[in-house]
Jmol script that loads the backbone (N, CA, C; Angstrom):
load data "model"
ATOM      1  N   UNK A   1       0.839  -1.181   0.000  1.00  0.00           N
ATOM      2  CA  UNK A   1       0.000   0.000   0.000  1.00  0.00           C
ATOM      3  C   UNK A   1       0.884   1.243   0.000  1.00  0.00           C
ATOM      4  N   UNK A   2       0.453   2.459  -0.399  1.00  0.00           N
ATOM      5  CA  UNK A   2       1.047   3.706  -0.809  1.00  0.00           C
ATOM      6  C   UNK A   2       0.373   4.627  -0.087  1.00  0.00           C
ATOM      7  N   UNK A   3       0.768   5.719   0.401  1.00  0.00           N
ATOM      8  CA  UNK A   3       0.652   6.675   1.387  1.00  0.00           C
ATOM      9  C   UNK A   3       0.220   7.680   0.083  1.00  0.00           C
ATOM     10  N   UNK A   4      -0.737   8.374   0.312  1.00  0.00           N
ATOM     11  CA  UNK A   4      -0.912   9.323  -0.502  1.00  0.00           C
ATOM     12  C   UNK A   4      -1.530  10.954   0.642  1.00  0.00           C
ATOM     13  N   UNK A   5      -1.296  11.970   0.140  1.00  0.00           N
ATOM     14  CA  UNK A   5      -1.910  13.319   0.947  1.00  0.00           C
ATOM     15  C   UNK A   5      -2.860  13.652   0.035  1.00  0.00           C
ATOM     16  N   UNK A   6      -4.167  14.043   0.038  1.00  0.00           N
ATOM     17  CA  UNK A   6      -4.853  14.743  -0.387  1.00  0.00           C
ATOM     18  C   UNK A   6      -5.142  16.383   0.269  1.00  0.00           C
ATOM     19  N   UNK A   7      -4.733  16.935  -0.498  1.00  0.00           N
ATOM     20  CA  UNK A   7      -4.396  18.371   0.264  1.00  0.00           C
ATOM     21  C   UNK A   7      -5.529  19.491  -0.419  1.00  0.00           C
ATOM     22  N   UNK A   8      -6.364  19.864   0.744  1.00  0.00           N
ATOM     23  CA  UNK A   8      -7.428  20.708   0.291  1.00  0.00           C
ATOM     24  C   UNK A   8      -6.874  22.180   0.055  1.00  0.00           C
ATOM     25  N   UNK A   9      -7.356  22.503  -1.524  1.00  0.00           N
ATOM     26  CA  UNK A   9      -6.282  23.971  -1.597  1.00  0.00           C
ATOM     27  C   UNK A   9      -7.894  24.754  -1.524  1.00  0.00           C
ATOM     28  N   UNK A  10      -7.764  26.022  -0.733  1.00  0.00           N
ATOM     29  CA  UNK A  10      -8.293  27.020   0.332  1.00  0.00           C
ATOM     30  C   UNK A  10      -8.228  28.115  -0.460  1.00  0.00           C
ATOM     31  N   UNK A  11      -9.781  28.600  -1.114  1.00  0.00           N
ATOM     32  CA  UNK A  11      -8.962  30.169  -1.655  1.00  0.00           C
ATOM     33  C   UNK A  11      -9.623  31.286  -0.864  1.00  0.00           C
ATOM     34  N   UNK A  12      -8.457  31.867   0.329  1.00  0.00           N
ATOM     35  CA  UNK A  12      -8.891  32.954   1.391  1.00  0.00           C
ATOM     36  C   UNK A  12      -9.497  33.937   0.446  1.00  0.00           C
ATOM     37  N   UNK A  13      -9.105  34.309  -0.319  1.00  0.00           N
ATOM     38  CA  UNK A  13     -10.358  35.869  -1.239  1.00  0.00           C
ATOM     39  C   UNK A  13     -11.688  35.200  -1.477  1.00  0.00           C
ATOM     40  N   UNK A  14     -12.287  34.184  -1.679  1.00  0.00           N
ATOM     41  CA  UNK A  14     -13.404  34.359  -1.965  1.00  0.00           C
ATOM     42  C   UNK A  14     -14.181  34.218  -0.651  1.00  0.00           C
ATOM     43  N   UNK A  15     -15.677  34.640  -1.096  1.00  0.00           N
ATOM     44  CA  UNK A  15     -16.877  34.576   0.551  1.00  0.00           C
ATOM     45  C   UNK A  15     -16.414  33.547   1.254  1.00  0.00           C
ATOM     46  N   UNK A  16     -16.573  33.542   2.364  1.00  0.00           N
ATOM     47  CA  UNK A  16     -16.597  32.498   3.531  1.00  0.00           C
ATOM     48  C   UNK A  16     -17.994  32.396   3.406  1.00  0.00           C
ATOM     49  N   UNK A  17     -18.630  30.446   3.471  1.00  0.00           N
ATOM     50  CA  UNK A  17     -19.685  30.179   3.718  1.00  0.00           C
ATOM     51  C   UNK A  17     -20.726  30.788   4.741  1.00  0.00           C
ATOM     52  N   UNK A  18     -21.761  30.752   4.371  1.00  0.00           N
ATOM     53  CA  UNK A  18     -22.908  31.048   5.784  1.00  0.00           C
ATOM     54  C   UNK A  18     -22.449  29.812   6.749  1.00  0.00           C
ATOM     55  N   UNK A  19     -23.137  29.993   7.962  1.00  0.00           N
ATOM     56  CA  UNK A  19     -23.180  28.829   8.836  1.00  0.00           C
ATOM     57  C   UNK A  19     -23.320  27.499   8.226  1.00  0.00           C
ATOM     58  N   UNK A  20     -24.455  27.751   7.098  1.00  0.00           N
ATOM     59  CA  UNK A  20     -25.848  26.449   7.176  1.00  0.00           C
ATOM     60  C   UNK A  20     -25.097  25.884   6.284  1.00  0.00           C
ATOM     61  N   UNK A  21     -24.306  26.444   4.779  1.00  0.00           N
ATOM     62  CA  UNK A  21     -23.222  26.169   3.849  1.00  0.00           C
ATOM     63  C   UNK A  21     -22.188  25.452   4.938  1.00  0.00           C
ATOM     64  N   UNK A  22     -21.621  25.591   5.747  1.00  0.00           N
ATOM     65  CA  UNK A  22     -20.213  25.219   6.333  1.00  0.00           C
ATOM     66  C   UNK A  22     -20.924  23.917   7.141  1.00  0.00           C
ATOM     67  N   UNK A  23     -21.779  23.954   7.992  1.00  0.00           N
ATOM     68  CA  UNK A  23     -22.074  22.823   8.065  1.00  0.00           C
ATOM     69  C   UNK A  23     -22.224  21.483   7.476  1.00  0.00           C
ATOM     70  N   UNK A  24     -23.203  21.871   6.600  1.00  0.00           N
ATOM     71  CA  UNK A  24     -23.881  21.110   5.463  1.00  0.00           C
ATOM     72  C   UNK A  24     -21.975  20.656   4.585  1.00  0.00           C
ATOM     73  N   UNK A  25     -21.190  21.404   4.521  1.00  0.00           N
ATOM     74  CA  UNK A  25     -19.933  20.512   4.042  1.00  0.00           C
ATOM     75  C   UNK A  25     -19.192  19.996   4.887  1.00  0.00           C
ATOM     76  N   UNK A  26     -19.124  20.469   6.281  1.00  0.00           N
ATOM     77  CA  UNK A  26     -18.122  19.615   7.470  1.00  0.00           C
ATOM     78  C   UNK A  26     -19.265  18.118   6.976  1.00  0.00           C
ATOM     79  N   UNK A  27     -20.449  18.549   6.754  1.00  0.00           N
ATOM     80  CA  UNK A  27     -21.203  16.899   7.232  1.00  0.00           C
ATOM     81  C   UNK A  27     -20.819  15.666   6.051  1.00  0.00           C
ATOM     82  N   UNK A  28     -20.847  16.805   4.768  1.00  0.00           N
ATOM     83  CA  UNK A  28     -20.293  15.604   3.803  1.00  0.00           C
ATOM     84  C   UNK A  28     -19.118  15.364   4.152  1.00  0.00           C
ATOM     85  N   UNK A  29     -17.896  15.760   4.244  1.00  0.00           N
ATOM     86  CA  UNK A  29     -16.544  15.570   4.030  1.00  0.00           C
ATOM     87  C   UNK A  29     -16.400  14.701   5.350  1.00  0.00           C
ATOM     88  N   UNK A  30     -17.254  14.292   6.287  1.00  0.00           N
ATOM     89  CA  UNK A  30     -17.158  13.757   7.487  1.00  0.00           C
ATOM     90  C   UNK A  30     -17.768  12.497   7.024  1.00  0.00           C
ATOM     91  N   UNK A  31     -18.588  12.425   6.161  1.00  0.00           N
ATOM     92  CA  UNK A  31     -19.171  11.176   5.276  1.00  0.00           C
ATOM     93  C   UNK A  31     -18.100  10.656   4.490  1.00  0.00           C
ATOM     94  N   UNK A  32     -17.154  11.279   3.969  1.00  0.00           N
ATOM     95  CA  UNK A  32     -16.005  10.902   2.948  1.00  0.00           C
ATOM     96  C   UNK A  32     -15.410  10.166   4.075  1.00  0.00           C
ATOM     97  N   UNK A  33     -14.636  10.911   4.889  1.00  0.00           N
ATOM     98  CA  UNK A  33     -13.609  10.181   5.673  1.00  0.00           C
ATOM     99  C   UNK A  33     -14.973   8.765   6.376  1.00  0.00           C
ATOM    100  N   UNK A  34     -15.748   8.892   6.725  1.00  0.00           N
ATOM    101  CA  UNK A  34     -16.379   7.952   7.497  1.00  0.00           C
ATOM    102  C   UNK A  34     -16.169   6.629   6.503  1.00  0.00           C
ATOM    103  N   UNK A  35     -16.552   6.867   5.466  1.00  0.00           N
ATOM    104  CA  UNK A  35     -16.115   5.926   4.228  1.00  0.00           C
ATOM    105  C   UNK A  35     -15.046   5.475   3.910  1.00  0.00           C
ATOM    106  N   UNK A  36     -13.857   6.308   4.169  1.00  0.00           N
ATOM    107  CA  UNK A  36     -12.098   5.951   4.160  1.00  0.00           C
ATOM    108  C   UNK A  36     -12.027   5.363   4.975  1.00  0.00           C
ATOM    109  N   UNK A  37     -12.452   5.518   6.348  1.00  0.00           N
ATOM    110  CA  UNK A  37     -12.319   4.720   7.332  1.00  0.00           C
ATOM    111  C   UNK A  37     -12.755   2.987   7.100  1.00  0.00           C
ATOM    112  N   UNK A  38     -14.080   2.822   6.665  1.00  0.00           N
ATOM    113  CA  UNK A  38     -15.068   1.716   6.653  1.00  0.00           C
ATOM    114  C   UNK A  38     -14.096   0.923   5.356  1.00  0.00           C
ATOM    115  N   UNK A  39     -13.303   1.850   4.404  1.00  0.00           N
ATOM    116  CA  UNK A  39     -12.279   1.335   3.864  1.00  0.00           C
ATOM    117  C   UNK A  39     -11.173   0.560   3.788  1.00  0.00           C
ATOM    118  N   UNK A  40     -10.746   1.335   5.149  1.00  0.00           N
ATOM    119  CA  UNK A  40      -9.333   0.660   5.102  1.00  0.00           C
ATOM    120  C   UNK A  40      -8.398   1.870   4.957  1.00  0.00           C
ATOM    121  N   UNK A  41      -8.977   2.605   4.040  1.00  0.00           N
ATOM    122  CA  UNK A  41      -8.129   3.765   3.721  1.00  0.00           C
ATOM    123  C   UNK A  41      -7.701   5.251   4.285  1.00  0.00           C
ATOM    124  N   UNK A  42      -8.270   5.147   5.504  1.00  0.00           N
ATOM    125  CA  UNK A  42      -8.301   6.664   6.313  1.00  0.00           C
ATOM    126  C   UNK A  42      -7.147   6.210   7.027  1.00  0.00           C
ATOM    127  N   UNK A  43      -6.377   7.224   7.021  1.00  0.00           N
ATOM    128  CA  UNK A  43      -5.111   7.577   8.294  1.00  0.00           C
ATOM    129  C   UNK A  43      -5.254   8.316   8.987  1.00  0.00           C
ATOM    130  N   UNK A  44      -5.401   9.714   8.496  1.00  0.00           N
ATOM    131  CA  UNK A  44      -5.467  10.613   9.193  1.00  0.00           C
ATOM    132  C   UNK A  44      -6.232  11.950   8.649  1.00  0.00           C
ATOM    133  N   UNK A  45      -6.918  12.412   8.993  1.00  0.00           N
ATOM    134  CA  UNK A  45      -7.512  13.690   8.197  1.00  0.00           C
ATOM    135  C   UNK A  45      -7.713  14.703   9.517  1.00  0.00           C
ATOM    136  N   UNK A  46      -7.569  16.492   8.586  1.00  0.00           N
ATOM    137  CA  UNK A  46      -7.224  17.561   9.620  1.00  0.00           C
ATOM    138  C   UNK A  46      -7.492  18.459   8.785  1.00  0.00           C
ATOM    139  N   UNK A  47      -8.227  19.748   9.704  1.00  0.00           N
ATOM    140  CA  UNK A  47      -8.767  21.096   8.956  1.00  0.00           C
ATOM    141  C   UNK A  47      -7.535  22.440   9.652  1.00  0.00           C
ATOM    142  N   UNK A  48      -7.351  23.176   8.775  1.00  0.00           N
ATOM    143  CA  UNK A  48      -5.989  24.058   9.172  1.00  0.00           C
ATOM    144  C   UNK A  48      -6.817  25.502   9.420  1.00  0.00           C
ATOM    145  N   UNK A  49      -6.353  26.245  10.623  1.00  0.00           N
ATOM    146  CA  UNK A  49      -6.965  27.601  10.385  1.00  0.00           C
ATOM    147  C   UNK A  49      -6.410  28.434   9.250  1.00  0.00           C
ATOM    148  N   UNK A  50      -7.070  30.033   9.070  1.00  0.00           N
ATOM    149  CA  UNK A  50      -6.605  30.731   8.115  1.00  0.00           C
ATOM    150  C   UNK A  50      -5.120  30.993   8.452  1.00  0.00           C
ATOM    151  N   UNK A  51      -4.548  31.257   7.558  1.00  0.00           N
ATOM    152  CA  UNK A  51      -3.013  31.451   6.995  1.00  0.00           C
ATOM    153  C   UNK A  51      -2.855  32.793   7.748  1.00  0.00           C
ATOM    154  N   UNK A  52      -3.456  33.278   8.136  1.00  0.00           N
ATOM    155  CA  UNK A  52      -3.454  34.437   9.109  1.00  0.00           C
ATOM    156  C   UNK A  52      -2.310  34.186  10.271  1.00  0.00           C
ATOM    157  N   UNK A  53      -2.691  32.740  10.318  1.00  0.00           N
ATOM    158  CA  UNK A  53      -2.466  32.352  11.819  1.00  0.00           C
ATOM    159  C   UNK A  53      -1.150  31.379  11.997  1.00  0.00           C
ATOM    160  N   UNK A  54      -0.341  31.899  10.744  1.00  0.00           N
ATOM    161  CA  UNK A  54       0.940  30.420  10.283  1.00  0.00           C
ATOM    162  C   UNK A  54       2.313  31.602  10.898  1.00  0.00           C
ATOM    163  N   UNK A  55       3.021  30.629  11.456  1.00  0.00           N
ATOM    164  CA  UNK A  55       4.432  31.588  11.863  1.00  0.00           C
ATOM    165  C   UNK A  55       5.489  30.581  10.995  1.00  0.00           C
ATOM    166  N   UNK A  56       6.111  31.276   9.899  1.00  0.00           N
ATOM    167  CA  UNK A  56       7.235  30.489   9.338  1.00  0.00           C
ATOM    168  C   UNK A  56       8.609  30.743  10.047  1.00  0.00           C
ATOM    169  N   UNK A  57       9.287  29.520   9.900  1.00  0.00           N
ATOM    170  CA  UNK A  57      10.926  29.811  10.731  1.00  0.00           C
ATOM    171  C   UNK A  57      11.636  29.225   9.697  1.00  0.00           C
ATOM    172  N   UNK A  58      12.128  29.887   9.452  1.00  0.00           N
ATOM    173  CA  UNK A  58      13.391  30.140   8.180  1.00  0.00           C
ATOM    174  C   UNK A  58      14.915  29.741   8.569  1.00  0.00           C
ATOM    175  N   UNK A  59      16.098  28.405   7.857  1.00  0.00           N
ATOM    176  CA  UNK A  59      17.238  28.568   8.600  1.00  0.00           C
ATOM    177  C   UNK A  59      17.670  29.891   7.779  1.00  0.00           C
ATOM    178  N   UNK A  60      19.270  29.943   8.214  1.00  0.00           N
ATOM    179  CA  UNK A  60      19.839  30.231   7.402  1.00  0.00           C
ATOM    180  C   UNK A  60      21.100  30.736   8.347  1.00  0.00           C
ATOM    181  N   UNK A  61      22.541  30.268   7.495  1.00  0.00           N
ATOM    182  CA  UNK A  61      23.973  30.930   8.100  1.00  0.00           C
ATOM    183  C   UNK A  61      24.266  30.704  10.167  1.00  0.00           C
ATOM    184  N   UNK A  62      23.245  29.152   9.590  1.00  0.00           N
ATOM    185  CA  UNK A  62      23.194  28.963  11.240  1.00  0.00           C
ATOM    186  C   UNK A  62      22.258  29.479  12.369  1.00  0.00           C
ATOM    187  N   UNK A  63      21.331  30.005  12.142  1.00  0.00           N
ATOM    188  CA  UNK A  63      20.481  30.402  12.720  1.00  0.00           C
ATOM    189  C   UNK A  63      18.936  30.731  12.512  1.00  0.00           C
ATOM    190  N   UNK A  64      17.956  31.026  12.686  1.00  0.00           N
ATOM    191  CA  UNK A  64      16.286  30.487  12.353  1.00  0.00           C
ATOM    192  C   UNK A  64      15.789  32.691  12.474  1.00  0.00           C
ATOM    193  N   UNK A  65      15.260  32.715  11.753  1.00  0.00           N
ATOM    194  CA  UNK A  65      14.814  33.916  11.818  1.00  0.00           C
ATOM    195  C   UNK A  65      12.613  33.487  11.618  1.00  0.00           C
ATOM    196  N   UNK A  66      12.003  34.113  12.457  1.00  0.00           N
ATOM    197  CA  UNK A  66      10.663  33.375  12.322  1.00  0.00           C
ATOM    198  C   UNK A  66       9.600  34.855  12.128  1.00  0.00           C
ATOM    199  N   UNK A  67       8.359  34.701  11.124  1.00  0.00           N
ATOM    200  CA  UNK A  67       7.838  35.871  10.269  1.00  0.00           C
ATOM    201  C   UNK A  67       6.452  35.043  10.342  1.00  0.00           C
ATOM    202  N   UNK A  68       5.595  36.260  10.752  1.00  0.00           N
ATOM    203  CA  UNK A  68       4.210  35.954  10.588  1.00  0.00           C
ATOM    204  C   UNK A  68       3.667  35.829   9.010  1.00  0.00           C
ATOM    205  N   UNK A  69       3.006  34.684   9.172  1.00  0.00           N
ATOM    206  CA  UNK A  69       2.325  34.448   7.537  1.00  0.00           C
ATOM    207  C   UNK A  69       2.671  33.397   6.928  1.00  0.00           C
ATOM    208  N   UNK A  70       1.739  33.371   5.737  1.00  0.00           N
ATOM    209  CA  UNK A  70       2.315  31.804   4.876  1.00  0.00           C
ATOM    210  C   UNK A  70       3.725  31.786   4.648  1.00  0.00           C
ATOM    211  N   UNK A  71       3.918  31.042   4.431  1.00  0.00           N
ATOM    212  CA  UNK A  71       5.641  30.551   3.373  1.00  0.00           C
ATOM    213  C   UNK A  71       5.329  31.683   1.691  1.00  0.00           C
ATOM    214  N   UNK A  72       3.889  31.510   1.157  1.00  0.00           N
ATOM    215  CA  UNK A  72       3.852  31.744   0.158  1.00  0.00           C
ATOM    216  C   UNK A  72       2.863  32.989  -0.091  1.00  0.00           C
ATOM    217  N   UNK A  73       3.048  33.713  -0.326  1.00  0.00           N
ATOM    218  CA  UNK A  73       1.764  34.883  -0.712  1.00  0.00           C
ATOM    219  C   UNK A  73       1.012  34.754  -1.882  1.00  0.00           C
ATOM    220  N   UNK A  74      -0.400  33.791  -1.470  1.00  0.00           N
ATOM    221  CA  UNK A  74      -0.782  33.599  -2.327  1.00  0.00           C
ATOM    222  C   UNK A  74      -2.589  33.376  -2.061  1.00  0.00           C
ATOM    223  N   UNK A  75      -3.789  34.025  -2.791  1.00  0.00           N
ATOM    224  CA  UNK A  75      -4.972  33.956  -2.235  1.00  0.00           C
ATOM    225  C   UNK A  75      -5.357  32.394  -1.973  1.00  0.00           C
ATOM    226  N   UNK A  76      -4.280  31.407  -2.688  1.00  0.00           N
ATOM    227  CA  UNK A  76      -4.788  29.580  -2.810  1.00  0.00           C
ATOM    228  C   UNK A  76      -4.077  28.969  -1.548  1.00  0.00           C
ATOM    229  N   UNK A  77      -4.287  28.620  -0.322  1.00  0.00           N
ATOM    230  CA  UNK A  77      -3.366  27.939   0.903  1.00  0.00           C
ATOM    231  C   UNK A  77      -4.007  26.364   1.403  1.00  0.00           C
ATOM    232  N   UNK A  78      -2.974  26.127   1.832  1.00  0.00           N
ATOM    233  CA  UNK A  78      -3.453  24.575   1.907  1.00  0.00           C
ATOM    234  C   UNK A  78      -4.984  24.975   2.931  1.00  0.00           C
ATOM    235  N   UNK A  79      -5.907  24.194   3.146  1.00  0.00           N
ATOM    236  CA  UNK A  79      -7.198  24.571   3.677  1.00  0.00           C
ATOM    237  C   UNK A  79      -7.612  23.079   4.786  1.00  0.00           C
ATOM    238  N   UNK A  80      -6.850  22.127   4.629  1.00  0.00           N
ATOM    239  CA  UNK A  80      -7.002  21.111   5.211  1.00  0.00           C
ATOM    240  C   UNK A  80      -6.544  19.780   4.337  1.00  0.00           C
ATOM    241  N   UNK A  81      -6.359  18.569   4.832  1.00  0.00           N
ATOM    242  CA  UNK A  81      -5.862  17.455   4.304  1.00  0.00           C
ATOM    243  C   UNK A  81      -6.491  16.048   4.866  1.00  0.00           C
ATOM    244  N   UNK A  82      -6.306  14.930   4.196  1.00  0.00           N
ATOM    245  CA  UNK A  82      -6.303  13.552   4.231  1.00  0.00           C
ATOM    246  C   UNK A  82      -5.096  13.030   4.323  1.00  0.00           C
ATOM    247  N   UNK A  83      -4.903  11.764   4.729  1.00  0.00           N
ATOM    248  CA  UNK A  83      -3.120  11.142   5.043  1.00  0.00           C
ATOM    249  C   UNK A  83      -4.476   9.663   4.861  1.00  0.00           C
ATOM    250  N   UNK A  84      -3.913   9.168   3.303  1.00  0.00           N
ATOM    251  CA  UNK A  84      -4.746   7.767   3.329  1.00  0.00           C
ATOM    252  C   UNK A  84      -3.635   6.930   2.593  1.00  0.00           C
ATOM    253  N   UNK A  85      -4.243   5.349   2.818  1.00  0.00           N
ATOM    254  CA  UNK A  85      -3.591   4.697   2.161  1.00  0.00           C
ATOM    255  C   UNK A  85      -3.673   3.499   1.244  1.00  0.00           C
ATOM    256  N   UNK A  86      -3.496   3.454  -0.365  1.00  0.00           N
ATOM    257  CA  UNK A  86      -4.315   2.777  -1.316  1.00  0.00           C
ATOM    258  C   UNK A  86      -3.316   2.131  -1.851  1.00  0.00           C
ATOM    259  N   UNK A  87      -3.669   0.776  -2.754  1.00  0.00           N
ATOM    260  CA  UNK A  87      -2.719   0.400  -3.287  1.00  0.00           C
ATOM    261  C   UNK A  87      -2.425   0.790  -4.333  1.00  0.00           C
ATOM    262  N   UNK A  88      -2.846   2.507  -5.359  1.00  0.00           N
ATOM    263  CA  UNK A  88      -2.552   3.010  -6.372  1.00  0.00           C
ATOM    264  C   UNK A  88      -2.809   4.369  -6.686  1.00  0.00           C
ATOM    265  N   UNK A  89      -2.088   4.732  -7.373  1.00  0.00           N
ATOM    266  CA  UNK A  89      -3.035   6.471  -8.194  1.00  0.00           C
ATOM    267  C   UNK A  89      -4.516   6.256  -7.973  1.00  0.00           C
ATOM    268  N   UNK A  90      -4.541   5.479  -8.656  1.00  0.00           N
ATOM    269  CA  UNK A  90      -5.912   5.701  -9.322  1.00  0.00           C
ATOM    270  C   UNK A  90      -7.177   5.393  -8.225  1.00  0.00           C
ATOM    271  N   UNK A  91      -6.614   4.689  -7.221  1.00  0.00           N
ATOM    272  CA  UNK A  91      -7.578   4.584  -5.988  1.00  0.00           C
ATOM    273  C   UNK A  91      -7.732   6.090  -5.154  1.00  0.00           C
ATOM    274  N   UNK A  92      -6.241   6.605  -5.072  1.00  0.00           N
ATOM    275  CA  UNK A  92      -6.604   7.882  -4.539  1.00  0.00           C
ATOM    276  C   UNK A  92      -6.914   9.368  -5.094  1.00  0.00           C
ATOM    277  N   UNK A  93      -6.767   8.506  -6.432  1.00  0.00           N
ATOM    278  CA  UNK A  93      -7.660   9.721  -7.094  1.00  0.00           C
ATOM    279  C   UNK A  93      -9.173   9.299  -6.919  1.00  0.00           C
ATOM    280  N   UNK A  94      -9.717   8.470  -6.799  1.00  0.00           N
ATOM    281  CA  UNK A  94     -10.765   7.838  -6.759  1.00  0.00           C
ATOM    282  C   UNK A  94     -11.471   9.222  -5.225  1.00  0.00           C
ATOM    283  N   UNK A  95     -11.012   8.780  -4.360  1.00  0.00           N
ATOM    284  CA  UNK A  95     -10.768   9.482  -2.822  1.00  0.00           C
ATOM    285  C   UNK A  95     -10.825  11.264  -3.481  1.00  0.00           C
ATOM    286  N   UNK A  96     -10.122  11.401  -3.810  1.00  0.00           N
ATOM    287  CA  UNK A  96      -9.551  12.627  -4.431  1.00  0.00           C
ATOM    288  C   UNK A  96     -11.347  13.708  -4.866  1.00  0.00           C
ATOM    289  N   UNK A  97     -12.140  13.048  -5.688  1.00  0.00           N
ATOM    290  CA  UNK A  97     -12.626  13.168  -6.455  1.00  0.00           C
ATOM    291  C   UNK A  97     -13.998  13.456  -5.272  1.00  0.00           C
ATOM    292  N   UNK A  98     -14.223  12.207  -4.602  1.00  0.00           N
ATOM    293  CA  UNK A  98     -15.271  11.825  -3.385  1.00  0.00           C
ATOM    294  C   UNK A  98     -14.605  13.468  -2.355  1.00  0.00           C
ATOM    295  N   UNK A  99     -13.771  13.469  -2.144  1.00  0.00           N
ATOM    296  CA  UNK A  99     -13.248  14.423  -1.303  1.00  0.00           C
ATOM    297  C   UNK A  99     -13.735  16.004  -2.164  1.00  0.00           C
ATOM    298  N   UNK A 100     -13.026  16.382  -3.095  1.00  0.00           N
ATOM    299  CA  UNK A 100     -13.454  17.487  -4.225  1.00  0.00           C
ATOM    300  C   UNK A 100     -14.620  17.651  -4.121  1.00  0.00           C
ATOM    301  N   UNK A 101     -15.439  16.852  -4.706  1.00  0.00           N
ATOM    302  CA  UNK A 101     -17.184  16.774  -4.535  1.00  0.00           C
ATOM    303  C   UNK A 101     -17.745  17.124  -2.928  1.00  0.00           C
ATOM    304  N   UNK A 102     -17.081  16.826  -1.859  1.00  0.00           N
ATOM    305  CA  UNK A 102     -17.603  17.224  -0.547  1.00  0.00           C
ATOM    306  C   UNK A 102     -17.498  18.510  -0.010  1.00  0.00           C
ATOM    307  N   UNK A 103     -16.569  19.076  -0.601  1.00  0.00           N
ATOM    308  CA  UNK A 103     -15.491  19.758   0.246  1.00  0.00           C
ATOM    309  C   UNK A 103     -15.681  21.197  -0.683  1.00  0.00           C
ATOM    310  N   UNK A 104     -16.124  21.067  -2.277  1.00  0.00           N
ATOM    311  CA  UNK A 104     -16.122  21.898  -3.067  1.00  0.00           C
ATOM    312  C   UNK A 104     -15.313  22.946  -3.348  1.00  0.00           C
ATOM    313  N   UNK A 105     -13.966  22.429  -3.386  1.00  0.00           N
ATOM    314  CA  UNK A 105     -12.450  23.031  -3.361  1.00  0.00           C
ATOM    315  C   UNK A 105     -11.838  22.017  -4.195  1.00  0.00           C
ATOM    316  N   UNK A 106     -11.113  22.810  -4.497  1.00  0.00           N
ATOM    317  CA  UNK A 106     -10.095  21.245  -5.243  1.00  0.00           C
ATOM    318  C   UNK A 106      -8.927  20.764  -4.362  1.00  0.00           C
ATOM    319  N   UNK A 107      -8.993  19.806  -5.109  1.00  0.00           N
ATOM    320  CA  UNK A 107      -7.448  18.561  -3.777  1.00  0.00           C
ATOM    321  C   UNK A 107      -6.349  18.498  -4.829  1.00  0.00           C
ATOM    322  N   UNK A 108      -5.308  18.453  -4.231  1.00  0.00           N
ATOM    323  CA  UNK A 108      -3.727  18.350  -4.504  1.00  0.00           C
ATOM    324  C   UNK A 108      -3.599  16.565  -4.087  1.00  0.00           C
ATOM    325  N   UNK A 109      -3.566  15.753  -4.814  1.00  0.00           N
ATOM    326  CA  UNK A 109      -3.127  14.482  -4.054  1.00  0.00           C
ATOM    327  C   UNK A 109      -1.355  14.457  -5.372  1.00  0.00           C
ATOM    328  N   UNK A 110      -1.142  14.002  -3.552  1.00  0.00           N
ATOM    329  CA  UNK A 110       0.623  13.679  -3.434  1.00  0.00           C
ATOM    330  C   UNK A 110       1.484  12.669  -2.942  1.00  0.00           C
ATOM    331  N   UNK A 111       1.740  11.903  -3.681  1.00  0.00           N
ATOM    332  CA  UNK A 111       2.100  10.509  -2.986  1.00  0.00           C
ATOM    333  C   UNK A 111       3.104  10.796  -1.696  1.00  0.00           C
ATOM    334  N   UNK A 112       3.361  10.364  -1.085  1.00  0.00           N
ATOM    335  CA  UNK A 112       4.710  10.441   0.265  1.00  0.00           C
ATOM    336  C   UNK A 112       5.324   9.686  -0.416  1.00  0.00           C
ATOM    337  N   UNK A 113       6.695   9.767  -0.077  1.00  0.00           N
ATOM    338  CA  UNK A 113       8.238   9.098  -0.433  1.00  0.00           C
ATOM    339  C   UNK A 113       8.127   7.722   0.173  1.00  0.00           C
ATOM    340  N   UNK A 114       8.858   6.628  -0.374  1.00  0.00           N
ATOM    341  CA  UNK A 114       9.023   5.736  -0.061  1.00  0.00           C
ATOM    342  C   UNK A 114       9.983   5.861   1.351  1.00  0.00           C
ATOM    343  N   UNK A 115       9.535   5.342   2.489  1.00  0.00           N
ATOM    344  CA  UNK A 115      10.647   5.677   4.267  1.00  0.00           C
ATOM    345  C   UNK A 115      11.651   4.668   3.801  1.00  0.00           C
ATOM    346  N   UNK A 116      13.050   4.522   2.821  1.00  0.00           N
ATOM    347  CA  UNK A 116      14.213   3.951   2.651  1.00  0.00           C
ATOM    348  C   UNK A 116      14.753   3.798   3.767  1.00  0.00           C
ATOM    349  N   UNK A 117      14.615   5.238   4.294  1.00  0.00           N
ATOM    350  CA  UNK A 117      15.877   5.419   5.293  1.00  0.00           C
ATOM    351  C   UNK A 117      15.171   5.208   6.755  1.00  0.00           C
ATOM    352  N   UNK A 118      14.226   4.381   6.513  1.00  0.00           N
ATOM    353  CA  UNK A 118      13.172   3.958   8.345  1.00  0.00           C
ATOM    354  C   UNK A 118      14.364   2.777   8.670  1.00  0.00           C
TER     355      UNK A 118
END
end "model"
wireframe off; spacefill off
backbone 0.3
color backbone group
């Protein structure tokens, strides 16, 4: 089996849902994973606050300098993720798709590296 991330990309400029909207999608996307789970395929899934709220720490020349904000300036930020595990692409695009449809954002799926060095 293969570790894959499905990474919910977040676009902070547009409206933030009403209540009844944000609900009504925590409930599907809680149906997705309930299903990954009943799968086999859920690891781990997690919702991220706004990018407002990210402190980056930077090395460099030996030492860490740390700056409020994304890594990236950009209105698209990661918005939340899945950590599942399938025996192919095409299963977690499968996931991918079930997730997209819930969540009504699009997903980044990204395989993880093979752990060589575990």
């Amino acid at each position: 089996m293969k570790t894959y991330l499905l990474a919910v990309q977040f676009d902070e400029s547009a409206p933030a849902p009403s209540d009844q909207e944000f609900r009504e999608q925590m409930a599907r996307t809680g149906q997705v994973t309930t299903e990954m789970r009943s799968a086999g395929s859920w690891v781990f899934v997690g919702g991220l606050v706004a990018s407002s709220a990210t402190t980056v720490v930077r090395p460099g020349a030996g030492t860490t300098t740390m700056t409020d904000g994304p890594f990236a300036e950009t209105k698209e930020q990661l918005g939340g993720f899945w950590v599942i595990r399938c025996d192919d692409l095409d299963e977690a695009l499968a996931w991918a798709e079930k997730c997209a449809l819930a969540c009504g954002s699009p997903i980044e799926v990204r395989p993880f590296q093979d752990a060589q060095w575990v």
